[in-house]
PADO-338751 format. One record per residue: residue in three letters; x, y, z of N, C-alpha, C in turn. Coordinates in steps of 0.001 Angstrom, whole numbers, padded with zeros to 6 digits, always signed. Each point is the difference from the previous one (the first is absolute). Layout:
<atoms>
ALAXYZXYZXYZ;...
</atoms>
This chain:
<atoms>
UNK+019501+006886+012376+000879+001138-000303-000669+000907-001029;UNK-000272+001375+000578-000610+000780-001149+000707+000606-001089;UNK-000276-000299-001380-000046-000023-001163+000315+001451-000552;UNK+001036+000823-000575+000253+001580-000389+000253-000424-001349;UNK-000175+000070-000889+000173-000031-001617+000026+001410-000028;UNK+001538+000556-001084+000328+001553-000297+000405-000412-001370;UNK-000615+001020-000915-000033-000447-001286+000514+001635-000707;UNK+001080-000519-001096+000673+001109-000579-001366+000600-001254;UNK-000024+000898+000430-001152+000710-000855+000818+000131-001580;UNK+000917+000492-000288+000316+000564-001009+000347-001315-001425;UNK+000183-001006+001078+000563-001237-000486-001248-000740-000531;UNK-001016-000113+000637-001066-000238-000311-000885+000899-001046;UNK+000099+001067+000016-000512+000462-000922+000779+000042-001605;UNK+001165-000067+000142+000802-000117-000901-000422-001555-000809;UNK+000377-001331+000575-000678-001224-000179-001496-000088-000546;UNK-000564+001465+000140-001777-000642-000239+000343+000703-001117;UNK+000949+001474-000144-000116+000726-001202+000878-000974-001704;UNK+000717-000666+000479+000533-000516-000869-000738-001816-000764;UNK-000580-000465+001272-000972-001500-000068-001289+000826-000796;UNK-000570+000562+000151-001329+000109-000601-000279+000739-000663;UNK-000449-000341-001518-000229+000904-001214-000069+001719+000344;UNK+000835+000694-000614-000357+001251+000385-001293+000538-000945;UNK-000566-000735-000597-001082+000629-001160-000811-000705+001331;UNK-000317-000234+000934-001180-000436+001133-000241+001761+000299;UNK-001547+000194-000436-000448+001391+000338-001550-000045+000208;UNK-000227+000576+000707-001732+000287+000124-000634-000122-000972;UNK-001438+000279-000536-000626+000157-000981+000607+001513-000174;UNK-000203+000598+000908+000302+001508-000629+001204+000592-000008;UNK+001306-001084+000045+001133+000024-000166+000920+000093+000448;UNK-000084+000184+001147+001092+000222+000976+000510-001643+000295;UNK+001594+000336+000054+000697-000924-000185+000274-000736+001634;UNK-000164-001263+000206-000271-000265+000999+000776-001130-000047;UNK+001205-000551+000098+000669-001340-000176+000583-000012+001584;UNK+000590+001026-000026+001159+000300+001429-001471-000550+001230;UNK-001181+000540+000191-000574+000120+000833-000891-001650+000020;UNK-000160-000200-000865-000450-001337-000139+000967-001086+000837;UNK+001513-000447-000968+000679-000793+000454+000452+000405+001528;UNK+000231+001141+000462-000302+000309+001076-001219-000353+001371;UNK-000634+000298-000502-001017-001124+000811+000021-001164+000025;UNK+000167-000282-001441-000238-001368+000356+001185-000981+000911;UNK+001091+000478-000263+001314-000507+000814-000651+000205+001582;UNK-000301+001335+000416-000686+000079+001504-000342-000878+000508;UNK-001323-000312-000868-000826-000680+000485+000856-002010+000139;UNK+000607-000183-000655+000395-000941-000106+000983-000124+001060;UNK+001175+001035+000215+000677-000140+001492-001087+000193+001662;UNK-001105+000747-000238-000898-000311+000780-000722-001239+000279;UNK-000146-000668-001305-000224-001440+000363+000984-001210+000700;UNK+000973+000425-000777+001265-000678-000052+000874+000081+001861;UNK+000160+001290+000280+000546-000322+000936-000868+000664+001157;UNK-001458+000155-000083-000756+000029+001093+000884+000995+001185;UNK+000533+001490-000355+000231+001088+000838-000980-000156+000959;UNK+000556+000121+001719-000594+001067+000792+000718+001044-000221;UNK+000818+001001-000517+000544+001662-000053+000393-000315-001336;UNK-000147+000986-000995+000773+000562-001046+000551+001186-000059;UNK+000910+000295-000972+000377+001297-000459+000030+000045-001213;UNK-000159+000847-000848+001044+000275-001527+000600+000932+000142;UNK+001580+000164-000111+000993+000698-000231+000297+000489-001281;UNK-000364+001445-000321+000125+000303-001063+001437+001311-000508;UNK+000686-000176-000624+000828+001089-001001-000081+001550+000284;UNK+000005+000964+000700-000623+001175-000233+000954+000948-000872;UNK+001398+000285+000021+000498+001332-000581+001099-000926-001110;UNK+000470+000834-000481+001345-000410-001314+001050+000018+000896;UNK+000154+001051+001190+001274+000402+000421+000047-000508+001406;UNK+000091-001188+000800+000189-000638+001146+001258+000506+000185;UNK+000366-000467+001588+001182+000308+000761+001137-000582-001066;UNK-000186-001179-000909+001155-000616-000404+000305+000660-001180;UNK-001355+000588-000626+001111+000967-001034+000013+001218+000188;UNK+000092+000475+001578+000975+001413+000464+001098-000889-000033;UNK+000449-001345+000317+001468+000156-000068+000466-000675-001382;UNK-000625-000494-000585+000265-000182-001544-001043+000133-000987;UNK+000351+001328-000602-000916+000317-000779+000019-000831-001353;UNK+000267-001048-000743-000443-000936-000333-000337-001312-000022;UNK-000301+000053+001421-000835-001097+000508-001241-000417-001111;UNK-000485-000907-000276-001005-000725-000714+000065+000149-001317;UNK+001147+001185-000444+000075+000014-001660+000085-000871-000392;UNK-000534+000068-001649+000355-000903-000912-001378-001016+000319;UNK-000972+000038+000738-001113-000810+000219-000626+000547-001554;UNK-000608-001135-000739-000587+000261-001495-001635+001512+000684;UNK+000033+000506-000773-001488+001187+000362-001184-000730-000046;UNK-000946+000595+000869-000829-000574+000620-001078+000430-000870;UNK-000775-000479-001008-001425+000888-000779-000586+000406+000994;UNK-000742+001122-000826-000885+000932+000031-001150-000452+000946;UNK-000433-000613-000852-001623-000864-000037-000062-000863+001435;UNK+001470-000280+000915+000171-000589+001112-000138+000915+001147;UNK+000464+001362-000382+000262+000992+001063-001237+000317+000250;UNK-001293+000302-000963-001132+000577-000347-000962-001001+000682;UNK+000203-001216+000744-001028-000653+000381+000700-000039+001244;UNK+000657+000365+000562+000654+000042+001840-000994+000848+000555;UNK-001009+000755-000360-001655+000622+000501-000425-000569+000268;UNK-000478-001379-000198-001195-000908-000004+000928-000800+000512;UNK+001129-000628+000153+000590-000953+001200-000142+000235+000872;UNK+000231+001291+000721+000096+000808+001192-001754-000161+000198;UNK-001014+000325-000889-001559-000454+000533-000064-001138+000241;UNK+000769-001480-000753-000666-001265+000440+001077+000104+001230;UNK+001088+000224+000254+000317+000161+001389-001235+000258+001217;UNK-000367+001239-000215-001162+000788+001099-000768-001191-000130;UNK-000872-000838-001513-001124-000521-000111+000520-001019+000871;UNK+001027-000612-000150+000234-001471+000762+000689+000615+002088;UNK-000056+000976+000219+000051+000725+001728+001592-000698+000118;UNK+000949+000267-001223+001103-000777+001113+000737+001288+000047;UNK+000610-000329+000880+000964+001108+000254+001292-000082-000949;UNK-000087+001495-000334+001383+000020-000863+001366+000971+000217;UNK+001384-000281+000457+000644+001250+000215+000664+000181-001261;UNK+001262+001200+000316+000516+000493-000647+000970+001034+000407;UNK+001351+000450-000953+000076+001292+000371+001257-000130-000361;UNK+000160+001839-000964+001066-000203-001149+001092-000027+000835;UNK+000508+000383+001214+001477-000659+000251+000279-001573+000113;UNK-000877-000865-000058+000448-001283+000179-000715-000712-001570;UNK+000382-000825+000217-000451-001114-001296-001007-001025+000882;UNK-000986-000627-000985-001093-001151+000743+000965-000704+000634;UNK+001227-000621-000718+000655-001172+001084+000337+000370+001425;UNK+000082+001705+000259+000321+000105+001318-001001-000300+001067;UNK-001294+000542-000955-000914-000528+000921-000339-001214+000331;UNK+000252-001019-001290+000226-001471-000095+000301-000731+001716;UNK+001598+000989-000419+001219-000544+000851-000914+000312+001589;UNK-000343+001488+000176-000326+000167+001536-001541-000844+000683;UNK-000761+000097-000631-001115-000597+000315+000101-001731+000324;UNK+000896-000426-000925+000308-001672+000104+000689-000091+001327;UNK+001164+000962+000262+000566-000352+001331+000037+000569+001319;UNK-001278+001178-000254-001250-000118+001113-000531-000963+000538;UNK-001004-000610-001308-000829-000968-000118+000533-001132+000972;UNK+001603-000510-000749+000418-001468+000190+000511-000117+001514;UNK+000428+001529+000225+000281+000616+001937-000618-000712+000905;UNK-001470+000179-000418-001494+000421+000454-000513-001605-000163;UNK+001064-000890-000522-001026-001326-000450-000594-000417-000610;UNK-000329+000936-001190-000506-000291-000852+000138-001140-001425;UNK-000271-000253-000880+000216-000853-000804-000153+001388-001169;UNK+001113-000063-000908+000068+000871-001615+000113-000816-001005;UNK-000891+000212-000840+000344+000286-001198-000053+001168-001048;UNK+001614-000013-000839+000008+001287-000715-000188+000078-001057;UNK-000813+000419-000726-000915-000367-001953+001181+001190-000433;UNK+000947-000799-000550+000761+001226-001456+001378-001175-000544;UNK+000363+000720-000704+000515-000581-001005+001150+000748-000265;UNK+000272+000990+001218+001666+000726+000210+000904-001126+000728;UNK+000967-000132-000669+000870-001090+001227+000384+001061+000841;UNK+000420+001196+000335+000444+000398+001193-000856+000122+001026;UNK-001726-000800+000226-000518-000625+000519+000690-001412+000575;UNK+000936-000729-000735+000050-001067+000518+001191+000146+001232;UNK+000493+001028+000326+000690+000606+001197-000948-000277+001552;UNK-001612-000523-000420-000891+000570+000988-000008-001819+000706;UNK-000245-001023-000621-000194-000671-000136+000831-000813+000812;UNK-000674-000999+001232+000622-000681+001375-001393-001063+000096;UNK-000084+000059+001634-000965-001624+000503-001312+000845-000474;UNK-000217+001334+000437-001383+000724+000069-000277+000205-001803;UNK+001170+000478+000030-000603+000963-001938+000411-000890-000822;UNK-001276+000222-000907+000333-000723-001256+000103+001002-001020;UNK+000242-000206-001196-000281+000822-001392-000511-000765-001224;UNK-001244+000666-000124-000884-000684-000951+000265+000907-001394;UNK+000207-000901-000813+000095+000413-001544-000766-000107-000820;UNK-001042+000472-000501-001041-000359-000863+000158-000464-000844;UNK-000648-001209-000682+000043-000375-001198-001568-000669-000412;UNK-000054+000205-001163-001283-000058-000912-000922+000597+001339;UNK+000029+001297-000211-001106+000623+000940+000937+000047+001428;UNK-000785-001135+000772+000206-000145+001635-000002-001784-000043;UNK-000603-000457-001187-000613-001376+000330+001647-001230+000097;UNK+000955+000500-000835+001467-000395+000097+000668+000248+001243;UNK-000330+000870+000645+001295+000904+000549+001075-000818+000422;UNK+001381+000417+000345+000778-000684+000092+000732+001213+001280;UNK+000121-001367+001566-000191+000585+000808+001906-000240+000570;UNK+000965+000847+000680+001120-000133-000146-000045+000405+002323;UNK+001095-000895+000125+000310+000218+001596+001431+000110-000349;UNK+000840-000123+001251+001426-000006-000353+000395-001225-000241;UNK-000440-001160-000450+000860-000769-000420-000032-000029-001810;UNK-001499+000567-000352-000061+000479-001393+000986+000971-000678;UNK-000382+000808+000842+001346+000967-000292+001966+000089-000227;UNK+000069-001103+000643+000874-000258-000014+000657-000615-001182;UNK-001685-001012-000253+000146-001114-001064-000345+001153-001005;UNK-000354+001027+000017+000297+000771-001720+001293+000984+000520;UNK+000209+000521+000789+001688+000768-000186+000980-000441+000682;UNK+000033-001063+000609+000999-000444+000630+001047+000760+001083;UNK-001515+001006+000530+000489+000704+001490-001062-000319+000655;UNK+000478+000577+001760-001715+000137+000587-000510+001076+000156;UNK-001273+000637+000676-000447+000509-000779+000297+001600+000686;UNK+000968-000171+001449+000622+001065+000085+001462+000202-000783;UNK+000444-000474-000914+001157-000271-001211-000772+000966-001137;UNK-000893-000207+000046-000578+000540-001718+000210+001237+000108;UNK+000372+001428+000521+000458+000933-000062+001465+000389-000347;UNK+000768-001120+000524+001236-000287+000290+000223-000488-001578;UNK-000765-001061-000696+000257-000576-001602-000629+001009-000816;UNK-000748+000768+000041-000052+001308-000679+000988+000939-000051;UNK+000361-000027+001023+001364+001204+000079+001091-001061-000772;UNK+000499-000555+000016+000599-001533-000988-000326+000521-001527;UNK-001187-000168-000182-000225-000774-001392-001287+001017-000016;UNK-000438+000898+000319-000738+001289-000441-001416-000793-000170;UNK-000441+000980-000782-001783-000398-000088-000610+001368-001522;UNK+000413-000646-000934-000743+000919-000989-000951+000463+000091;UNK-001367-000339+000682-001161+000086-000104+000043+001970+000831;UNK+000894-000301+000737+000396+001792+000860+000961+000371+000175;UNK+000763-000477-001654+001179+000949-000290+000997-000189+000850;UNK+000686-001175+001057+000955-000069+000742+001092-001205-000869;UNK+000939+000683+000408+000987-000375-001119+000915-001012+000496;UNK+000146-000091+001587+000882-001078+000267+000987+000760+000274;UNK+001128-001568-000017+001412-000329-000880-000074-000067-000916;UNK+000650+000650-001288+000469-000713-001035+000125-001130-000743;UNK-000731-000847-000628+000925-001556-000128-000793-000935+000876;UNK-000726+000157+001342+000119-000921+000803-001484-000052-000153;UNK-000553-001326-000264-001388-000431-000312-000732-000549+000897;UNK-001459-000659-000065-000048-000825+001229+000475-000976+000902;UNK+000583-000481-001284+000789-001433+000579+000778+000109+000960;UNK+001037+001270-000520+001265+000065+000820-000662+000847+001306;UNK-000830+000875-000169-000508+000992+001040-000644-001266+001256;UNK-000704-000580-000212-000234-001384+000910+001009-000538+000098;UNK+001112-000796-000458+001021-000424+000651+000887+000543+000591;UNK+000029+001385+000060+000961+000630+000755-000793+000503+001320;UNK-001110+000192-000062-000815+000107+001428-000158-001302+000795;UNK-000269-000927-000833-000080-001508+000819+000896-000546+000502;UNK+001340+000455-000715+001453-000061+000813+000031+001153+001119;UNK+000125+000894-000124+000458+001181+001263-001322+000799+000707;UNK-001581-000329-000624-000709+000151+000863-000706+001539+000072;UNK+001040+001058-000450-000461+001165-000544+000581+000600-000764;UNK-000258+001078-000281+000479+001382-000901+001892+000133+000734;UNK-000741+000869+001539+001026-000108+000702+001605-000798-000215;UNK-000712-001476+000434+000777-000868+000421+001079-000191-001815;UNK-000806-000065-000844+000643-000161-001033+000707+001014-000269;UNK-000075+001174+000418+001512+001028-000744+000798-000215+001818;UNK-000106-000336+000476+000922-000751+001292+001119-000576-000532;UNK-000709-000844-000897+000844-001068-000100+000328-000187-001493;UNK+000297+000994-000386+000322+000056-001548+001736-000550-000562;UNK+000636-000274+001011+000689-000781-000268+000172-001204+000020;UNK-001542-000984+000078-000446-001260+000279-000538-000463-001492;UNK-000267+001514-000808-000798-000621-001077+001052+000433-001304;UNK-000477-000785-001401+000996-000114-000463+000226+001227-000866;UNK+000899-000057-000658+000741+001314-000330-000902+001174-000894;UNK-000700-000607-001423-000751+000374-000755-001791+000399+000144;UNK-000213-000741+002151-001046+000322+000049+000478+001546+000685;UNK+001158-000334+000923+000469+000944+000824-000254+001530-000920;UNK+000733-000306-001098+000578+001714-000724-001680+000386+000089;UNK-000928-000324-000307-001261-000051-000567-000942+000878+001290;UNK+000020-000697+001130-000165+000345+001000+000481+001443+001013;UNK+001141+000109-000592+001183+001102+000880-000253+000877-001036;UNK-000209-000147-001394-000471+001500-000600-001467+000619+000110;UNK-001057-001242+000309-001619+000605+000139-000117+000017+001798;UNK+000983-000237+000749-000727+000062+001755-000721+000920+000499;UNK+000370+001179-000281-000869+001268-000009-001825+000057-000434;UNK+000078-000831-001372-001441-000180-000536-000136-001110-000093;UNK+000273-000852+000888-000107-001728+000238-001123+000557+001641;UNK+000542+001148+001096-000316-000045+000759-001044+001118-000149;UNK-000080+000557-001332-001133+001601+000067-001384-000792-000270;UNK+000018-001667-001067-000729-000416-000366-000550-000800+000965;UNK+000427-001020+000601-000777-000613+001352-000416+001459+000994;UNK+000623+000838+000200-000999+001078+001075-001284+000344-000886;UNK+000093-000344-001671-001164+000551-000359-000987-000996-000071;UNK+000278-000867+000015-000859-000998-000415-000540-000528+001719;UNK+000206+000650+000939-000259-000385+001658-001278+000305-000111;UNK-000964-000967+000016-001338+000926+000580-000096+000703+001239;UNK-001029+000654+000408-000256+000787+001228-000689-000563+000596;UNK-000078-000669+001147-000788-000801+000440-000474+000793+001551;UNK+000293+000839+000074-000757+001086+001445-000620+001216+000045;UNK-000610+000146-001342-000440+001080-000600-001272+000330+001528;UNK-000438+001419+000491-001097-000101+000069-001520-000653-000374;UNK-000416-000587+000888-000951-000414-000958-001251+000590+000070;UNK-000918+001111-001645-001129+000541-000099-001512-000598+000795;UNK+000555-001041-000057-001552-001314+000116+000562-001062+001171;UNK-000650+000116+001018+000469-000668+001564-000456-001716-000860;UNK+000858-000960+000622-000698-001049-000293-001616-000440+000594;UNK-000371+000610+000832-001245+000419+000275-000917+000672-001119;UNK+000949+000580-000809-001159+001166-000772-000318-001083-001358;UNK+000924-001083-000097+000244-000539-001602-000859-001291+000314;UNK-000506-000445+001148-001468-001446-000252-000970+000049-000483;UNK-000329-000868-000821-000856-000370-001242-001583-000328+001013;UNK-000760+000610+000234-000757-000615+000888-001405+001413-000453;UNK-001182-000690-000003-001264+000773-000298-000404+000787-001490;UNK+000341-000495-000902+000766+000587-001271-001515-000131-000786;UNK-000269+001478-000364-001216+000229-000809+000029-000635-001185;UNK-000683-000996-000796+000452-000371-001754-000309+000816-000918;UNK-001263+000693+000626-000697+000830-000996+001213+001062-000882;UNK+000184+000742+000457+001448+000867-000801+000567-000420-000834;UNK+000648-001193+000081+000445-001058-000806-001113-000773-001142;UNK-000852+000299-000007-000963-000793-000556-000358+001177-000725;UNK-000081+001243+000116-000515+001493-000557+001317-000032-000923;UNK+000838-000315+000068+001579+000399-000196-000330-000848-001791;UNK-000341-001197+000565-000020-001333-001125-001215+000317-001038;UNK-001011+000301+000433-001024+000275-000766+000498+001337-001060;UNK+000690+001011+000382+000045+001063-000092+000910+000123-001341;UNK+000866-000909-000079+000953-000084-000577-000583-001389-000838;UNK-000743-000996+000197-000601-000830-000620+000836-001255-000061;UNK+000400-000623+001161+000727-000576+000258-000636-001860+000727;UNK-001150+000110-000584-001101-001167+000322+000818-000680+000267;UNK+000850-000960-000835+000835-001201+000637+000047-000101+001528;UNK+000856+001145-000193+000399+000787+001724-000418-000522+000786;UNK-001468+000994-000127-001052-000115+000917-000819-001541+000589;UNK+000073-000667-001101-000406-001061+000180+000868-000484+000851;UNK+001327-000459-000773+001397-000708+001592-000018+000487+001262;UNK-000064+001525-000315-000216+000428+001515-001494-000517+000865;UNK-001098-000090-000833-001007-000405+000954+000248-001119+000632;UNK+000444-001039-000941+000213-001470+000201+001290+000042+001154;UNK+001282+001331+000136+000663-000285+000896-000538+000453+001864;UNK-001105+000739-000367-000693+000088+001144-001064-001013+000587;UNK-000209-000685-000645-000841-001546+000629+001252-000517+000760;UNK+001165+000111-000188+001207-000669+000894+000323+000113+001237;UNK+000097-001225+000875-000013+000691+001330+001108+001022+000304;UNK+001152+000461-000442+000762+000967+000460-001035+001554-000835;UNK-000109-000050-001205-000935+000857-000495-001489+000362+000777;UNK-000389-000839+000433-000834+000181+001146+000153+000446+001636;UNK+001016-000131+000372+000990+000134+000938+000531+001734-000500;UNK+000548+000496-000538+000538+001114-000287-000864+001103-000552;UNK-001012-000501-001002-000634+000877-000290-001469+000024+000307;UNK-000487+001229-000196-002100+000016+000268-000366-000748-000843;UNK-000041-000832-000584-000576-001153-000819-001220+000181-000303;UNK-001230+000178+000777-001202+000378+001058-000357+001270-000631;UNK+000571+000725-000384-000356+001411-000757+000437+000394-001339;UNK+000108-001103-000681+000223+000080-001785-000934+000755-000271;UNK-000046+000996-001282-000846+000203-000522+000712-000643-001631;UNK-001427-000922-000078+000691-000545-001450-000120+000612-001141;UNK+001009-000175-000734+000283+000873-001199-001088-000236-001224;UNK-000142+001110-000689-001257-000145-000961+000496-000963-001328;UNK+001456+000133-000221+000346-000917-001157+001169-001206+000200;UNK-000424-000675+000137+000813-001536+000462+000204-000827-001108;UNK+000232+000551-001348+000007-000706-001329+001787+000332-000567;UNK+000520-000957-000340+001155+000139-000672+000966+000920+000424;UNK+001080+000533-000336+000612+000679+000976-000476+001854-000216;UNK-000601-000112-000897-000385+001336-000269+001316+000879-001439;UNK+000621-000723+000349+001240+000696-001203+000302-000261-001213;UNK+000966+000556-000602-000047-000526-001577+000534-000877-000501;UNK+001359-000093+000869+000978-001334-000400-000127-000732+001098;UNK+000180-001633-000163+000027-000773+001075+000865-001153-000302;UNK+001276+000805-000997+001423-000731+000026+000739-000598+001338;UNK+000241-000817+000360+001039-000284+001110-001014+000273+001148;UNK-001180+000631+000260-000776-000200+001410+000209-000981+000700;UNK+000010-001224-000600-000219-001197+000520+001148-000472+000989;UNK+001298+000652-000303+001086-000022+000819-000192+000794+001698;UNK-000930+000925-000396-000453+000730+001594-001015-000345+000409;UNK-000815-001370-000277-001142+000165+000299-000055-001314+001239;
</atoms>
């Protein structure tokens, strides 16, 4: 069964920007943490789950379809530094350097693309796994898709199907839209019900099964959940439509266009040197002696790098966690 790994770009870069010293900079200063832990996670889900097709799904605009209909959608997320926004230049190059394909596009969010490509993919037979660390990913998740969560790097990850899911919210994993609209989701500003937390938001779906079914039957449940319910139904039901991924988006990149197959290193190796990223370079050589690394990429046409000493950078706090 061929292998599609779709990996949330924004999520990942976020994870490398916060894991690895932000004082990691060139000799001549440019600040390089985001792009480092970034690779190095790559390279490690490249080892790790041996893709035939990838994608990275990345973030493009502030203003998606969901906040034309609520314009404070994602408020209240803490601000994002400076110094993070200022290195999304050089992600977008080790993107090109590493040939994967990346979409985008400001009416949707990465998870839509998440959502459509996985159930293409899983249509089509494929086997998914999805690299992020949004639960409204775990909506995706059946026999085909999994959702991989990174931890310490890639070398932890912690991999969730629907019976995981269940075992952390106590829905399945077509419910988790349905317990958001319940019991909201701070992380994008959805507010729920009132009052009604996870606990109760899972036991009232595990009893009646949906959103739906539970204001059906609101004279089944008891009085103090009832009032609770009958004053938020309106934004009990605005919040599960928001939290629905899109799972039929057009798709930019045919699953034809997204296989990992004939892959130059050199770019990637110009990319590492360039930025002085020796460690890198070294793992990466060593991940091309591998038979899938040999298998996927020109192996056969390295040109080896002139400095293969230390990682080339200034701090080498916490490396050891990506390496």
């Amino acid at each position: 069964m061929k292998h599609l790994v779709l990996v949330d770009g924004h999520h990942l870069m976020y994870r490398a920007y916060w894991a690895i010293p932000r004082t990691l900079a060139t000799r001549s200063g440019e600040q390089a943490n985001t792009s480092f832990g970034m690779a190095s996670m790559l390279m490690a889900i490249l080892a790790k789950e041996e893709p035939d097709s990838l994608v990275i799904c990345f973030d493009e605009g502030d203003k998606t379809f969901r906040h034309e209909e609520y314009e404070e959608y994602k408020d209240g997320r803490s601000e994002t530094p400076d110094d993070f926004y200022a290195q999304i230049p050089r992600v977008m190059e080790l993107m090109k350097a590493f040939s994967f394909p990346v979409v985008s596009n400001p009416q949707y969010e990465a998870d839509d693309f998440l959502a459509s490509y996985a159930t293409e993919a899983a249509e089509a037979g494929m086997r998914v796994t999805v690299v992020t660390g949004d639960k409204d990913a775990y909506q995706l998740a059946s026999d085909n898709i999994r959702i991989a969560i990174p931890h310490k790097g890639y070398s932890q990850a912690e991999y969730l199907g629907p019976d995981e899911v269940y075992d952390h919210l106590g829905v399945t994993p077509s419910q988790v839209a349905a317990f958001k609209g319940l019991s909201g989701d701070s992380s994008d500003n959805l507010k729920g019900v009132n009052g009604i937390g996870p606990k109760t938001a899972s036991g009232l779906i595990q009893e009646f099964g949906s959103l739906k079914e539970i204001y059906n039957h609101l004279e089944d449940i008891r009085p103090a959940v009832r009032e609770k319910l009958e004053n938020d139904k309106e934004q009990a039901f605005f919040c599960e439509r928001m939290a629905e991924l899109v799972c039929d988006l057009d798709l930019p990149l045919s699953l034809e266009d997204i296989q990992l197959e004939d892959i130059d290193p050199n770019p990637l190796l110009d990319f590492f040197t360039e930025l002085e990223f020796a460690l890198l370079s070294k793992r990466f050589l060593r991940f091309l002696e591998s038979e899938y690394g040999q298998s996927h990429f020109r192996a056969e046409a390295v040109d080896m790098p002139t400095d293969a000493s230390g990682t080339g950078v200034k701090s080498k706090t916490q490396l050891s966690l990506f390496e």
